[in-house]
VOMIMAR-135905 format. One line per 8 residues: their letters; for each residue z, x, y of N, C-alpha, C, CB. Coordinates in steps of 0.05 Angstrom, whole numbers, plus 5000, padded with zeros to 4 digits. Glycine has a CB too. Layout:
// VOMIMAR-135905
a = Z:X:Y:Z:X:Y:Z:X:Y:Z:X:Y | ...
END
This chain:
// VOMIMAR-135905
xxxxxxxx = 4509:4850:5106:4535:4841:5114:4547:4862:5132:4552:4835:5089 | 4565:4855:5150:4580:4877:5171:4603:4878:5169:4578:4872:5198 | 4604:4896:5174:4633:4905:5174:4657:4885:5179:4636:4926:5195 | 4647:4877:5193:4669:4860:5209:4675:4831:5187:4656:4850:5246 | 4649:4822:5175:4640:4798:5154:4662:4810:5125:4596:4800:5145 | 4661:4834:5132:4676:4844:5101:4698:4842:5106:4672:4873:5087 | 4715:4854:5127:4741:4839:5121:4745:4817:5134:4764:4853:5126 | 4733:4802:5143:4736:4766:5144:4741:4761:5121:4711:4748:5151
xxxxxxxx = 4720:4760:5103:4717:4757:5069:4740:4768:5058:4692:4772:5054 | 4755:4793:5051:4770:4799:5043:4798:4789:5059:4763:4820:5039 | 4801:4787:5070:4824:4786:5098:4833:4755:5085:4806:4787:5142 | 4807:4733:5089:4814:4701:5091:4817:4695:5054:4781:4678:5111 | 4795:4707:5043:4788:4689:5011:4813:4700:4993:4752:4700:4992 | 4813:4729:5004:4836:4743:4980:4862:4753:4985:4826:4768:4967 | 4863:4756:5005:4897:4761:5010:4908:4741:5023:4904:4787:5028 | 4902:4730:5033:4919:4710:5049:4920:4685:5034:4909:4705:5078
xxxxxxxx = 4899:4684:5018:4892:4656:4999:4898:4668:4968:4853:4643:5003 | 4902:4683:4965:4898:4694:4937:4884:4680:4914:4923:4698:4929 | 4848:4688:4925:4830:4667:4915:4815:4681:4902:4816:4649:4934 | 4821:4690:4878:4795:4701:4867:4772:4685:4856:4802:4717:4846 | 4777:4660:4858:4754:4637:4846:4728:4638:4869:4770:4598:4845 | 4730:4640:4898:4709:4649:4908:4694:4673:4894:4715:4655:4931 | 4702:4693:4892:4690:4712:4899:4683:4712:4867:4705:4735:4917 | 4687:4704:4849:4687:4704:4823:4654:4677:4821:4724:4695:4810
xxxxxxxx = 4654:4659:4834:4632:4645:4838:4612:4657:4856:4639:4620:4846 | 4620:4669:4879:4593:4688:4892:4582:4705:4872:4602:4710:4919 | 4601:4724:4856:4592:4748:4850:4587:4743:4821:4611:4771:4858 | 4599:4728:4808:4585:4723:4779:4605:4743:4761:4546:4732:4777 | 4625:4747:4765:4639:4763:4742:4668:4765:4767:4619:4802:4727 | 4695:4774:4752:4717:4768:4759:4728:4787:4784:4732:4767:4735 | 4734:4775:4798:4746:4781:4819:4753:4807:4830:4762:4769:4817 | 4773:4817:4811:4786:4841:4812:4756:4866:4803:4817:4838:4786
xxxxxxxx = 4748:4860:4786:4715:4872:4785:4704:4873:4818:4691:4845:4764 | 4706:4860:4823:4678:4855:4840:4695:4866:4870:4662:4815:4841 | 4728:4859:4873:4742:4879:4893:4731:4911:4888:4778:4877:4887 | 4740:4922:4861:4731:4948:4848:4712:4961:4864:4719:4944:4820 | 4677:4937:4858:4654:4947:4867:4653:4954:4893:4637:4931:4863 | 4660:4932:4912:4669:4930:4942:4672:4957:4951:4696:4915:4948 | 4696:4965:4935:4713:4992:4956:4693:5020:4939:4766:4996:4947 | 4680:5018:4908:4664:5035:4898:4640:5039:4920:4656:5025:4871
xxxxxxxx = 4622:5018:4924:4605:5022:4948:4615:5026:4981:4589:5000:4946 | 4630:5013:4986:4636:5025:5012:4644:5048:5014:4652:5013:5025 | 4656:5062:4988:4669:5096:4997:4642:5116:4991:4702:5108:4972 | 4618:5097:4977:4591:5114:4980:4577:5113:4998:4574:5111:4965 | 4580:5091:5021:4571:5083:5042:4581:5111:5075:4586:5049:5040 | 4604:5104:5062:4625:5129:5073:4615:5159:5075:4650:5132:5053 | 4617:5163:5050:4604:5190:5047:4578:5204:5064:4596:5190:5021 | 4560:5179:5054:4530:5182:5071:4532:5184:5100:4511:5158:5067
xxxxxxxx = 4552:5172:5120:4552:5159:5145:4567:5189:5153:4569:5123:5150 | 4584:5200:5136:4595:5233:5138:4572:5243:5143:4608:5249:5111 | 4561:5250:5123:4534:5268:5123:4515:5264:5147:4517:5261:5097 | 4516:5245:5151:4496:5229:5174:4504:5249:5204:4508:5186:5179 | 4536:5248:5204:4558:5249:5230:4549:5229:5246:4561:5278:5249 | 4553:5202:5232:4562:5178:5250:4593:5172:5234:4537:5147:5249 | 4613:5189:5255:4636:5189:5246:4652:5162:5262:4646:5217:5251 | 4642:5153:5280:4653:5125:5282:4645:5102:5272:4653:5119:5302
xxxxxxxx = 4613:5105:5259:4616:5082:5236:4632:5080:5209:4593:5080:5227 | 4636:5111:5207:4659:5118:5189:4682:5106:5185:4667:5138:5193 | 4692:5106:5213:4719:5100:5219:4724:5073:5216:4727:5107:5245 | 4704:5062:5225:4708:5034:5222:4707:5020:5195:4691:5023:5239 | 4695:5033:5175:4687:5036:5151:4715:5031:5131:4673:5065:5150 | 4728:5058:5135:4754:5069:5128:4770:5049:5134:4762:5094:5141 | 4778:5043:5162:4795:5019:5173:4798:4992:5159:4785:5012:5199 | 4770:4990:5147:4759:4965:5129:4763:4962:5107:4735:4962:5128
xxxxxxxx = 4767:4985:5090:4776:5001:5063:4810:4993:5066:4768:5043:5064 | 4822:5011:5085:4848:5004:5086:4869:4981:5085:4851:5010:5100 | 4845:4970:5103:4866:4937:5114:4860:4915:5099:4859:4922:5147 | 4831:4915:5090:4822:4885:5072:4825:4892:5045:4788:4874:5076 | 4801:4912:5038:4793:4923:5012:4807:4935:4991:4778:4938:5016 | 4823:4956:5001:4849:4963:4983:4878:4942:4981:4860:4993:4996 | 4882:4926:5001:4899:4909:4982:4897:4882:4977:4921:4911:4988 | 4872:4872:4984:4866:4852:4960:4857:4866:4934:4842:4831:4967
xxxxxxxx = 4847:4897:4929:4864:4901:4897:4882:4912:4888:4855:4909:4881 | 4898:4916:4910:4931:4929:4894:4948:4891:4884:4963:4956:4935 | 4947:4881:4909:4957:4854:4911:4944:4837:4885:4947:4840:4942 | 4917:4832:4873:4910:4817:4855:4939:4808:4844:4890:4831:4837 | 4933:4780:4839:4952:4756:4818:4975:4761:4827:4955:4758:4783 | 4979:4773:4850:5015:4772:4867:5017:4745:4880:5022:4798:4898 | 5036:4732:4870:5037:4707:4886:5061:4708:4909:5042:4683:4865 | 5049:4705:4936:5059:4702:4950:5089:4678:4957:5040:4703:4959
xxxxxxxx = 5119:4694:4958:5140:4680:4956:5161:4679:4987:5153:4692:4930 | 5170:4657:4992:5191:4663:5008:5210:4685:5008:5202:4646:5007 | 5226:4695:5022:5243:4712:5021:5272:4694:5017:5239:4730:5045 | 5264:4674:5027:5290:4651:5018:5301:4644:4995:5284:4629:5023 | 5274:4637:4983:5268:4624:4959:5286:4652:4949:5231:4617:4950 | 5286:4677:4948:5306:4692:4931:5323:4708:4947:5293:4709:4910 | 5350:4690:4953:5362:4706:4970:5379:4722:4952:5376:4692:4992 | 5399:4709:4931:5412:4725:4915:5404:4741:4904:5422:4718:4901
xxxxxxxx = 5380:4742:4893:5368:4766:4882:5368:4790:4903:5338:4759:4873 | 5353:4778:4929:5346:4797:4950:5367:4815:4956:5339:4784:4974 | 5395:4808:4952:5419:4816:4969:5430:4830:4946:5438:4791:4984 | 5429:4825:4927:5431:4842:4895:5425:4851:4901:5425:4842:4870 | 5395:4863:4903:5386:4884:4887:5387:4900:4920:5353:4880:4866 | 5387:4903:4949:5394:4911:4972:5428:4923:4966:5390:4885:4991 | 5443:4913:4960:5467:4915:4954:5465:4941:4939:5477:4892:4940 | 5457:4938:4906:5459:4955:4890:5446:4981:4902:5448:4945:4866
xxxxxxxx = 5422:4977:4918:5410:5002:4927:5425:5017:4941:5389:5000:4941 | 5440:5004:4959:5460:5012:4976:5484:5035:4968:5471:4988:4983 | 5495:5025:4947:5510:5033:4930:5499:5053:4914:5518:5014:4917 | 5488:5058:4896:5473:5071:4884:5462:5099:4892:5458:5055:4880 | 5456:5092:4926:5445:5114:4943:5468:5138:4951:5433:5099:4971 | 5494:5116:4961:5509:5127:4961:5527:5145:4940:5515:5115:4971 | 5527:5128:4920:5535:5144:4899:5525:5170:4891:5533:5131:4881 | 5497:5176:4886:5482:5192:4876:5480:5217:4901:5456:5177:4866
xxxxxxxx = 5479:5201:4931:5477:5220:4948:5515:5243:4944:5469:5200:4981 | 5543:5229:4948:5566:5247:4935:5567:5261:4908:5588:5232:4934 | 5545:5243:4892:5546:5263:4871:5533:5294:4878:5530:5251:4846 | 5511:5289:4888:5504:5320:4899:5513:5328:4917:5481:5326:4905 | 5528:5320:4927:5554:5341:4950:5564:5351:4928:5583:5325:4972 | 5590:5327:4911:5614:5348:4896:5595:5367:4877:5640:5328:4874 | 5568:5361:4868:5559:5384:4849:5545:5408:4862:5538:5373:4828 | 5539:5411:4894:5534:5431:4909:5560:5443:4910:5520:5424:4933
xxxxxxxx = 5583:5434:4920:5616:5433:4936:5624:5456:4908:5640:5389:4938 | 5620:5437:4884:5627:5459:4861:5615:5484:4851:5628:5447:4840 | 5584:5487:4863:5566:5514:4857:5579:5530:4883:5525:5508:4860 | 5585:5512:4900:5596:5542:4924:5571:5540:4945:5595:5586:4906 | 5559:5518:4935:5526:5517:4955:5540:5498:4984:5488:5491:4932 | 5548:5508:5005:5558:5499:5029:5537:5505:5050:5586:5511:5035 | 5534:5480:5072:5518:5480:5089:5535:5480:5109:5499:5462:5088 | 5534:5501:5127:5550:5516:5149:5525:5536:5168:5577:5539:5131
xxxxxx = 5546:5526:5199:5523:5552:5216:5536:5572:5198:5526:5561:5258 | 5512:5587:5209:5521:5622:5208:5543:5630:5224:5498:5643:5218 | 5554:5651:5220:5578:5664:5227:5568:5684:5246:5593:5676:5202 | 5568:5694:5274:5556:5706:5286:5581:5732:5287:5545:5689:5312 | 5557:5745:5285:5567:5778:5280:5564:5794:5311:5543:5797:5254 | 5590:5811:5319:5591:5814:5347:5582:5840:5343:5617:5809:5364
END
């Protein structure tokens, strides 16, 4: 299989479809397993192609790791949702961050402001 076949496969069956029933019928044991194996052998594949110094099969290797392979398994059983579908939530919890940031960011002013810890140029000495 090529490089390019692997993230087709990962790219179309599992992230965009969030289909582990393929790959769970190719491979004969569950999905998230068999993502596991994927990125277990390609980062041994990796290694060797180091050793080799075919550092651009590498790369392309890595690129393949990154974009397909690592997040169809961070992503596993995330079901893909509108951003619509939760706007009040969305704007909550945006809101609260907002707030929150700010808050915590004046708290460490007035508790620097009160140690005497002031951020000022220097005072130039003639």
């Amino acid at each position: 299989m090529t490089i390019a076949e692997i993230y087709v496969t990962f790219q179309f069956l599992w992230i965009e479809n969030n289909d582990s029933k393929s790959l769970e019928t190719k491979y004969g044991y569950d999905g998230r397993e068999a993502t596991y194996n994927w990125y277990s052998s390609l980062k041994k594949i990796d290694s060797s192609l180091k050793a080799k110094s075919q550092f651009q099969e590498g790369a392309a290797l890595i690129k393949v790791l990154q974009k397909a392979v690592e997040p169809a398994y961070n992503y596993y059983g995330v079901e893909i949702k509108q951003v619509r579908e939760n706007k009040f939530s969305l704007t909550f919890l945006l809101s609260f961050y907002l707030v929150y940031t700010m808050w915590y960011g004046f708290g460490l002013f007035y508790l620097f402001d009160g140690l005497g810890i002031v951020v000022s140029k220097p005072k130039k000495t003639a």
